[in-house]
C-alpha positions as CSV (number, residue, x, y, z in Angstrom):
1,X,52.1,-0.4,-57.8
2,X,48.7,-0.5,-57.0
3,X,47.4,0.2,-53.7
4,X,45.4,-2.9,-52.0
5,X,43.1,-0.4,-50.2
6,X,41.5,0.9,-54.0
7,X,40.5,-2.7,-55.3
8,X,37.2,-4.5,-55.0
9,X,36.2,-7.4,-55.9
10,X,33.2,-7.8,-58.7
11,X,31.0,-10.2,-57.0
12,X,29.9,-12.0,-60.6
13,X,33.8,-12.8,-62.0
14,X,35.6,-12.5,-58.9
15,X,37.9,-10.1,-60.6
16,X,40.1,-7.6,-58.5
17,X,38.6,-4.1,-60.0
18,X,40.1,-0.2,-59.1
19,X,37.5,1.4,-56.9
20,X,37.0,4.0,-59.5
21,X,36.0,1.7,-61.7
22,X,33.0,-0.4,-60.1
23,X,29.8,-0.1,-60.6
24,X,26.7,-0.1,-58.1
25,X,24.1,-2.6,-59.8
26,X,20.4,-3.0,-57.7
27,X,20.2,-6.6,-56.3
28,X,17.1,-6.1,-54.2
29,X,15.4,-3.4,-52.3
30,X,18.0,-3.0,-49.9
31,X,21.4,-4.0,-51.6
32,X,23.3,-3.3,-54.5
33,X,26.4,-5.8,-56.7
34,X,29.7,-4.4,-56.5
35,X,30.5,-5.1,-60.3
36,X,33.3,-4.6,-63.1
37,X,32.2,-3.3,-66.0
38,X,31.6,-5.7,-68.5
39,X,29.6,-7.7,-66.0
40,X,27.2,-4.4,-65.0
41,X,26.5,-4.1,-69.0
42,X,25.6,-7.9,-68.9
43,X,23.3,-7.5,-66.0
44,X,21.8,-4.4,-67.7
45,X,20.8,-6.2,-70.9
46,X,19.8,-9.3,-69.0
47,X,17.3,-6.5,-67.0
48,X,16.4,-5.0,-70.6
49,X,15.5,-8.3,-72.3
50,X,13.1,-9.1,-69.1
51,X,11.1,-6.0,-69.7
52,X,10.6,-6.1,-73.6
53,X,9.7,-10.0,-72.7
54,X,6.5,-8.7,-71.1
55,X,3.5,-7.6,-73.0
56,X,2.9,-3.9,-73.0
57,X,-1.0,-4.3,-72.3
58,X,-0.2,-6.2,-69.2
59,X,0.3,-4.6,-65.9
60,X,1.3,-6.6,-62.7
61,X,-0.4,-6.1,-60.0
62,X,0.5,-6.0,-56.6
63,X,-1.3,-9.2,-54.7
64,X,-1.8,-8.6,-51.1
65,X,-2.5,-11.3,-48.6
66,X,-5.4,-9.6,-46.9
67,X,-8.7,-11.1,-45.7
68,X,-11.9,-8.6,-45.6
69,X,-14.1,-9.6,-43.3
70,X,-17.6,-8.4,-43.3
71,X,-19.1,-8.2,-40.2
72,X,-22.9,-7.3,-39.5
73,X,-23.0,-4.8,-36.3
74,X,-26.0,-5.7,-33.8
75,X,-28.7,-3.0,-33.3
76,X,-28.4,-1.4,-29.7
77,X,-31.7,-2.1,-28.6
78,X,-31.1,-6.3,-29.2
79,X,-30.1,-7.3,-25.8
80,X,-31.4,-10.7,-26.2
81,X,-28.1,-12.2,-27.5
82,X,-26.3,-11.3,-24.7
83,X,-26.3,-12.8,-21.3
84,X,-24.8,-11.5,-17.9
85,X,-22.5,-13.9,-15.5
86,X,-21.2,-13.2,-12.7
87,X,-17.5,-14.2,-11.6
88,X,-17.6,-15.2,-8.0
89,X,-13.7,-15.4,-7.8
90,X,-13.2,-11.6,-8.2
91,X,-16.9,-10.4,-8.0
92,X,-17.1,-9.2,-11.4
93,X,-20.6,-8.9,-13.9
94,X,-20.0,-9.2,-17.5
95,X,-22.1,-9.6,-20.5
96,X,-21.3,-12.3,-23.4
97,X,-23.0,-12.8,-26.7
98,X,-24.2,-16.5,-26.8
99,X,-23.3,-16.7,-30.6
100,X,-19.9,-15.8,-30.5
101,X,-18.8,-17.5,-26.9
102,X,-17.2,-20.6,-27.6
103,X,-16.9,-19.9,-31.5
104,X,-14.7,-17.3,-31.5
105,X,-13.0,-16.9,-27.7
106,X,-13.1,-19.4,-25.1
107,X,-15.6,-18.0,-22.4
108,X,-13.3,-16.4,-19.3
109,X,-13.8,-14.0,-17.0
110,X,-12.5,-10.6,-18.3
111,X,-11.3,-9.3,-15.1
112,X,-9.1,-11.9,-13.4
113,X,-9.0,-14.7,-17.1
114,X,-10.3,-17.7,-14.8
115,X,-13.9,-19.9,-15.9
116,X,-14.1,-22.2,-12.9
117,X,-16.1,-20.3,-11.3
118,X,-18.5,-18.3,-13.6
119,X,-22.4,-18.2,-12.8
120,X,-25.3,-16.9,-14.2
């Protein structure tokens, strides 16, 4: 009699396999089929017939989703962009650069993040 505790179950057939026999086949990254034999021999010539279906002068490349910015840094000396206010909440002076305010972040004070009561 077979003990229950050295069978697995081939997750393609469904077929109750000996633990000695089963086969690790890559599913992903991360995890691997528990399978019988015959079905780990499909999978590999499944596996094999995608590879010799794709050309041999053509290389995949990895696509990544990333967005280069280019970004053109202001001289030192070219104070002319930038203003100074004054918070009168918390008594705080900061500059802003008129081109970016209200384009690219709403205009706040950077000390207490309040814009009722901003001044020049």
């Amino acid at each position: 009699m077979v003990d229950i505790r050295k069978l697995r179950t081939c997750e393609v057939c469904k077929a109750d396999v000996p633990a000695t026999q089963v086969k690790l086949f890559p599913k992903d990254r991360e995890r691997n089929w528990m399978l019988c034999a015959p079905c780990c021999d499909k999978m590999k010539n499944r596996a094999s017939a995608k590879v010799a279906a794709t050309p041999k002068g053509v290389k995949k490349e990895l696509i990544r989703n990333v967005y280069e910015r280019t970004v053109t840094k202001q001289e030192k000396g070219d104070a002319t962009d930038y203003k100074v206010l004054f918070c009168t909440r918390c008594n705080y002076n900061f500059k802003v650069d008129n081109g970016r305010a209200g384009v690219f972040f709403n205009l706040n004070c950077p000390y207490c993040g309040k814009d009722d009561q901003i001044r020049k």
